[in-house]
N, C-alpha and C positions, 0 to 999 in steps of 0.2 A: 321690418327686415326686407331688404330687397332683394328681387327673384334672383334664380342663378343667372338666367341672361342680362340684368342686371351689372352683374359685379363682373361679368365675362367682359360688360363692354367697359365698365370701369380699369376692369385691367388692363384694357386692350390700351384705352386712353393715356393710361399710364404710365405705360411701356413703350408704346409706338411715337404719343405725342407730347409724351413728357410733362404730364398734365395728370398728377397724383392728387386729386379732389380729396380732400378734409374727409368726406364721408365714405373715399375708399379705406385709408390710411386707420378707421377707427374701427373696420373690420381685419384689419392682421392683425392677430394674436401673435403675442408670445415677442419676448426683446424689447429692450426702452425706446430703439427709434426705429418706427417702421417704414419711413423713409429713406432711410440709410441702406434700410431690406432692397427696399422698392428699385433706389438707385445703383444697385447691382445686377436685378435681372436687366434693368435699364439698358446697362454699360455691357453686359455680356448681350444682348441683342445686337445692338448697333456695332461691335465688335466682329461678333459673329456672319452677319451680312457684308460689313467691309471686306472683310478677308475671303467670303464668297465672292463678291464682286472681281476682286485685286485677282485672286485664285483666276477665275472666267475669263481675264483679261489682262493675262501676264506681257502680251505683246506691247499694249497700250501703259503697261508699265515701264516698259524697255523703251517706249516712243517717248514718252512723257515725263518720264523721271519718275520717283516714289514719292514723293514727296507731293509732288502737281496729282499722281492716281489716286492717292491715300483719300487726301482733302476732299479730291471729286467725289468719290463711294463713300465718302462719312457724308458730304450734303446730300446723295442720290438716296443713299436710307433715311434719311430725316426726313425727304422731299416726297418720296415714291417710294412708303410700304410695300411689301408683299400682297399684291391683290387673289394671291391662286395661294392652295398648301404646298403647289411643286417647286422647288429652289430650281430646278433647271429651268424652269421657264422666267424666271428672276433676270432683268437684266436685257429684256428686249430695248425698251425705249432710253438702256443705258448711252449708246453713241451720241446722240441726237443731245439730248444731257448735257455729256461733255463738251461738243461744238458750242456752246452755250457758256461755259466757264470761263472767267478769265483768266489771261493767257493762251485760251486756243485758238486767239487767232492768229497765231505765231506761227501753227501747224494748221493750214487748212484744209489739210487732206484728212486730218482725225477724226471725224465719223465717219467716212470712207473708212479707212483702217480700220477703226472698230467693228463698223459692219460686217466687215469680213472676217474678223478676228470671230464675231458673233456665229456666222457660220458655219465657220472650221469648227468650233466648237461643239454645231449640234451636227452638222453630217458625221463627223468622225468617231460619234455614237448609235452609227445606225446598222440597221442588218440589213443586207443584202438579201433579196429573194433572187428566187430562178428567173433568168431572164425569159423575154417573149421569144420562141423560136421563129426566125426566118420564114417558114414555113407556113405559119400561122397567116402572115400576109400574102402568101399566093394562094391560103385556100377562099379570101374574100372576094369576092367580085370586084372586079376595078371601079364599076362605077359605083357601087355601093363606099368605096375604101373612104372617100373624102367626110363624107357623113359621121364616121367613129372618132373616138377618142381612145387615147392612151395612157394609161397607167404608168410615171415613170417608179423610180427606185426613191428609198424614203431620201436617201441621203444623198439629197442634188438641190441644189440651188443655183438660183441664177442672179447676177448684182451688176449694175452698171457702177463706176465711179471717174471723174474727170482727170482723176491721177492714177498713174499706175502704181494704186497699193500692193497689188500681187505682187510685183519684183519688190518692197519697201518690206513687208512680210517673209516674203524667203532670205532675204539679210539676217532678219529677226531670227529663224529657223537654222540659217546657215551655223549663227554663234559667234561671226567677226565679221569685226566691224573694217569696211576699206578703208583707206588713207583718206579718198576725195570719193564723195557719190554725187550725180547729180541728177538733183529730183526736178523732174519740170513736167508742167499741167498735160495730160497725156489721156484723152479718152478710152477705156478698157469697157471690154462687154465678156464678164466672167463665169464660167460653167464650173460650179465646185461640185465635186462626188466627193464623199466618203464612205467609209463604213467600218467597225470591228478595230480602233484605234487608228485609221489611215486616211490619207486624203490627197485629193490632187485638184489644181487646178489650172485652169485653160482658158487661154484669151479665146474668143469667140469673132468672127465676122460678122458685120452688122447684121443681115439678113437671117444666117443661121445662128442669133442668138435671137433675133425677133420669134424663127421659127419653134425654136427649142421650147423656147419661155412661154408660147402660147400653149404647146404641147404639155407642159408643165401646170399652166392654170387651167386643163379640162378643157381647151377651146377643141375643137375637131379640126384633121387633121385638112381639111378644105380650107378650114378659117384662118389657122396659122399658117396653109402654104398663101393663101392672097394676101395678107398681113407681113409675109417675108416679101412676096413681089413687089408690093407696092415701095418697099426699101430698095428693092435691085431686079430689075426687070432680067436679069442673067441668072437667076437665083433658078435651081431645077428643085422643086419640092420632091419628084420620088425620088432623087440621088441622097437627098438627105434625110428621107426618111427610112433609108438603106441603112447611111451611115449611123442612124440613131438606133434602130434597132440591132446592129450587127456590134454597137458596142455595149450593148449589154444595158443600156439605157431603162426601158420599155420593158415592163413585166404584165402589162396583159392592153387588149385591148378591146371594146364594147360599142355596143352604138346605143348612144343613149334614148332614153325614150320620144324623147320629141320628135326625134331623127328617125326613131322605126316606121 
């Protein structure tokens, strides 16, 4: 008889890679065909994850048609199981996937779009905390200030893409569709916020999305302002570090220990 982790991975085998082994099938009791059993948790799994995916990325159904989305998340579950128990984290290396499919190179902006699609999806789940007050940075020394880092808000992201998906996505949101659109290759450097069902997003200047975005990956506030100069020698790091904290951005800030 074999162990429960055993027959846990036989199932899994089963289920996920459609590979029901003779000596799983002689352990289901009860029914004349246990394959027939087997091929319906089968067929409700890979169901079940399409219609998540399709669900996650209703824009990229609108972009792509149903039929082009359908077929992508039935290969993308067969291809790329659930490695985590959480379904919201399901669906990261979904974009990157679909540029991959044929027929996507018809749309070459479609991982772009999705990517985005992917974010709106999780800032627009986020809580908002209390922002950093103003205040906070005239009690720190100036010369000490470049040394700390900034805690921003969960639900901000920052994405570059070579077309402008943002205006392709607010089409998407508007609901109508124009007479004539024209989409042409267009570099965007994008700052998404959400939170609590909402969301917005903003074209960014090259510099102050260098700056933001370093502020964003824990670099100190020294290393993303030389990181924005070296893009734009005109760029003022405290004007924008005004701006970031006075919109609400920035919910605490620390100097990390290597820095003390």
């Amino acid at each position: 008889m074999p162990s429960l982790h055993e027959i846990q991975h036989r199932m899994r085998d089963a289920v996920v890679a459609a590979d029901p082994a003779d000596a799983l099938l002689a352990l289901l009791a009860g029914g004349r065909d246990p394959g027939a059993r087997l091929a319906i948790h089968r067929h409700h799994y890979e169901a079940s994850l399409t219609r998540a995916l399709t669900d996650k990325f209703p824009a990229v159904v609108w972009l792509t048609g149903e039929r082009f989305a359908t077929a992508a998340a039935q290969a993308f579950v067969r291809e790329h199981p659930p490695a985590a128990p959480c379904i919201a984290e399901y669906g990261a290396d979904y974009p990157a996937f679909l540029a991959g499919r044929a027929g996507a190179e018809r749309l070459p902006y479609l991982r772009a779009f999705a990517e985005l699609e992917w974010h709106l999806g999780h800032v627009s789940i986020a809580v908002d905390h209390p922002p950093l007050a103003i205040e906070r940075l005239a009690s720190i020394d100036m010369s000490e200030l470049p040394d700390h880092c900034l805690t921003l808000q969960s639900g901000l992201r920052y994405c570059t893409a070579d077309w402008p998906v943002d205006d392709l996505i607010k089409q998407y949101l508007g609901g109508a569709a124009p007479e004539r659109y024209a989409f042409d290759p267009a570099q965007v450097r994008l700052e998404i916020r959400g939170a609590r069902g909402e969301f917005n997003i903003e074209r960014l200047a090259e510099a102050e999305f260098v700056f933001r975005s370093a502020i964003a990956e824990r670099s100190t506030i020294g290393s993303a302002a030389e990181r924005a100069l070296d893009r734009d020698t005109t760029f003022d790091p405290g004007q924008a570090l005004l701006r970031l904290v006075s919109a609400g951005v920035a919910i605490a800030i620390d100097k990390p220990e290597a820095a003390a």
